[in-house]
N, C-alpha and C positions, 0 to 999 in steps of 0.2 A: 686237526691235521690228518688222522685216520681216514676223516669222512673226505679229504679235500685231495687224500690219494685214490680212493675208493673208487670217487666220481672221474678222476683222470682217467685210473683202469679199465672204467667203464665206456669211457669216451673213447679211448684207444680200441677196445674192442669194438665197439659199434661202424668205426672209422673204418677197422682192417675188412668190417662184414660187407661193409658197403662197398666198399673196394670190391673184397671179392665177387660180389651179387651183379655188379655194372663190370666187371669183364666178363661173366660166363656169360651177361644180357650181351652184348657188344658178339660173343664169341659163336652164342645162336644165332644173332642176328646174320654174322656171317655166313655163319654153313646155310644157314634159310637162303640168302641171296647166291649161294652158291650151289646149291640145291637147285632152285627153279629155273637158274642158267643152264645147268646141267640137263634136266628138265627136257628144257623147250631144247636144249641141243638134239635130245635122244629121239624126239618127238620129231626134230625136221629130218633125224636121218633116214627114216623108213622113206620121205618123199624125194630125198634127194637119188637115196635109191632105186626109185620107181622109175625116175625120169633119168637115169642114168640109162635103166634097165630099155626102157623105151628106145633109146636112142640106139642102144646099141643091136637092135630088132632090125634086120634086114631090110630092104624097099625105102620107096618114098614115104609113105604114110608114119614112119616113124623117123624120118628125118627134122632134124629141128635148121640144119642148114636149108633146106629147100625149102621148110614153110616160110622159114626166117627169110628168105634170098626173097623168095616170091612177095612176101606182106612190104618189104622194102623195095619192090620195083614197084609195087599198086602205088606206096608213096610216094617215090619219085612220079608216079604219074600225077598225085595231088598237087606236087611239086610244079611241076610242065603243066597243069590246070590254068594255077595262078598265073603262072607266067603269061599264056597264051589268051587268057583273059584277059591280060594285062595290053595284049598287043592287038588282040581284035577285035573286045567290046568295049563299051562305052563303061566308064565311071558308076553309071545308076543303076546300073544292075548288082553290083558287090554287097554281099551282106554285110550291116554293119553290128549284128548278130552272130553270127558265124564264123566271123573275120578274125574278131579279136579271141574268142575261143580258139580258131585254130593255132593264132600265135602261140598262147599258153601252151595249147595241147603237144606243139611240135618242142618247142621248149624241155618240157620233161621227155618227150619221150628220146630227146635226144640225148637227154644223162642214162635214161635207160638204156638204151642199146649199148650207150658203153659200161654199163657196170652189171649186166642180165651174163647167165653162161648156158650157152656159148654168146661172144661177144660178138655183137652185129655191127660191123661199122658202114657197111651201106645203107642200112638203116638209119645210123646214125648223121652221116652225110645228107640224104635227103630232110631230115626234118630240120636241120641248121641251113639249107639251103629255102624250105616252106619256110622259115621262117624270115628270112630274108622276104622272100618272093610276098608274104602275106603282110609283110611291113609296108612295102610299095602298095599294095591291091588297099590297104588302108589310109595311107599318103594318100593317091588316088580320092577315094571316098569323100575323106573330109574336103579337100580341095573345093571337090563339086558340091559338096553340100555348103560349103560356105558362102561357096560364085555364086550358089542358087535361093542363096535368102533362108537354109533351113541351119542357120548358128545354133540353137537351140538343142538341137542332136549333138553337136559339135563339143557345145559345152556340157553336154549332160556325159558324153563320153569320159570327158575329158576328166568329170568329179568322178566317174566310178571308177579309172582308172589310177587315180591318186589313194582312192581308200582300198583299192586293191593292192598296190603297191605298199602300204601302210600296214597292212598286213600281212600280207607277203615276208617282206622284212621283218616283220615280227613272230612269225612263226618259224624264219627260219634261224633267227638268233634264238630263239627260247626253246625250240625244239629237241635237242641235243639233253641241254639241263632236263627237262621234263622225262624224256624217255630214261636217263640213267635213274632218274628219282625215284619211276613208279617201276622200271626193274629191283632196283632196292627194296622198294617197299614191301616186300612179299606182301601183293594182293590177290594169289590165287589167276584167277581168268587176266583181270587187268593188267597185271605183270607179264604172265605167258605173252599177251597180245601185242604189247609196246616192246619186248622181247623179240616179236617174231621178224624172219629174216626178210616179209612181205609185209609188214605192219604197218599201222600207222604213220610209221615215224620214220618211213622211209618211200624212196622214188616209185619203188614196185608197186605201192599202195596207189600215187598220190597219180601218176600218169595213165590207169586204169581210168580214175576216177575224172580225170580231165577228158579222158577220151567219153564217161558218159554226159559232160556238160556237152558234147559234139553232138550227141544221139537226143541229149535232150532239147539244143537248138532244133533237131530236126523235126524232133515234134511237135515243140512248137509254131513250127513254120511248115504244116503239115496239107495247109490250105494256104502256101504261098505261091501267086499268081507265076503259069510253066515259062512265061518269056523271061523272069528273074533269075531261071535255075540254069545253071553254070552245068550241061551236060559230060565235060570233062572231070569236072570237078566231083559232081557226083559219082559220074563211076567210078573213078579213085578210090571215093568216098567207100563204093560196095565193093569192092573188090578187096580193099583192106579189111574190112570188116570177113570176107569170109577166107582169108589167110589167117589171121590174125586169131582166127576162132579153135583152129590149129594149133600153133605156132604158140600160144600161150602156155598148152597143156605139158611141150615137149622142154622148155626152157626151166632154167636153174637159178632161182626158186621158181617151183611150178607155180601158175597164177590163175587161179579160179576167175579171180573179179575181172581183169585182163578177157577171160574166156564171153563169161558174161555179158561186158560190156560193148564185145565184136559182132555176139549175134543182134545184140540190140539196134548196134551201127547198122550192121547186114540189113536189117529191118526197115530200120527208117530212109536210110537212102538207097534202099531200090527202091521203095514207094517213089520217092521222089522222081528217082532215075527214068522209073514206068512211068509217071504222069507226063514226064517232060517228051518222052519217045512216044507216047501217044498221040500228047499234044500237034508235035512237030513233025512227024512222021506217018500218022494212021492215019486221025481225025482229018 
């Protein structure tokens, strides 16, 4: 009977141990996640700082309205591209590389402009109008590619557009859970980063990064025959690229890969731009 209180005693103690071991566990865990919130808080403020500091510097060059104003007429000029393509060249000239990138690209950037500070809504307006505009220029496309016997583009389109949508939709339902989990997680760097106000796991990251599937279309299409290139279009194309190069550094959250990703635009479509004014104009 001794031994059969003994061993209860001992169970009760081991019981209250554990207890208490899995709330101080629970209780670090906490301050660790509140910790490296805190963290990445203290860390984004020096930059929010900077670009505050910026702005508030006299002249154009530290304007974030005027680079911002400017990068959003060059798009309305991408915008009036398509359109004016739309209304005086032929169908077979429209890339069908280019095309559906630019839908995407215009897409995000149009969640950007509304949730970037300062808030750009002409910005925003143009690329929900590009988008419009780049849906007809692709209406178009397939049309004449179908009249013309080439179904085969038509449906190859049409598969990678399903598996893009397929995950599409899947990143943006799982996205949310994922980013709370590995800020929980305290993992050091990979925490900070899914943390960050420009991260992964958000717009600021993901419309930089659209904008270099533009820059990388154009490289790939770097020996693309000048009677196919779209000379409105391109220069749109450059001109936003060197606002935008700007305009990245002055906005809140400041955005390096945004920066990056304009002089690379900048790059590739004035190549473009020069071959096509060459072509139609010097030679």
């Amino acid at each position: 009977m001794f031994a059969a209180a003994n061993s209860r005693r001992v169970a009760s103690v081991a019981l209250r141990q554990s207890r208490a071991v899995a709330r101080r566990f629970l209780s670090d865990g906490k301050t660790k996640v509140e910790t490296t919130a805190k963290e990445a808080a203290t860390k984004a403020e020096p930059v929010a700082k900077k670009v505050e500091e910026e702005a508030a510097k006299p002249g154009i060059w530290h304007s974030a309205e005027f680079w911002g104003g400017m990068g959003a007429l060059a798009g309305w000029g991408m915008s009036g591209a398509a359109i004016y393509d739309a209304a005086q060249q032929g169908p077979e000239v429209i890339s069908m590389t280019m095309t559906p990138v630019l839908i995407v690209y215009s897409t995000l950037f149009a969640r950007w402009a509304w949730v970037v500070k300062p808030r750009n809504l002409l910005l925003m307006g143009c690329h929900v109008t590009n988008v419009a505009a780049q849906l007809n220029q692709l209406r178009r496309a397939l049309e004449h590619k179908s009249a013309t016997g080439q179904q085969k583009q038509v449906d190859d389109l049409r598969d990678k557009t399903m598996v893009g949508g397929a995950v599409l939709a899947g990143s943006l339902l799982a996205g949310p859970h994922v980013r709370q989990m590995l800020t929980k997680a305290n993992l050091g760097v990979v925490t900070t980063v899914a943390a960050a106000d420009a991260g992964p796991f958000t717009v600021h990251f993901w419309a930089p990064m659209s904008k270099w599937l533009i820059s990388g279309a154009s490289f790939l299409e770097l020996d693309r025959p000048t009677d196919k290139i779209s000379l409105p279009q391109y220069t749109a194309l450059t001109l936003t690229g060197f606002f935008f190069s700007r305009y990245s550094l002055l906005v809140i959250p400041i955005n390096y890969t945004l920066c990056s990703v304009n002089v690379a635009l900048f790059g590739s479509s004035a190549w473009h731009l020069g071959r096509k004014i060459k072509a139609d104009y010097i030679d």
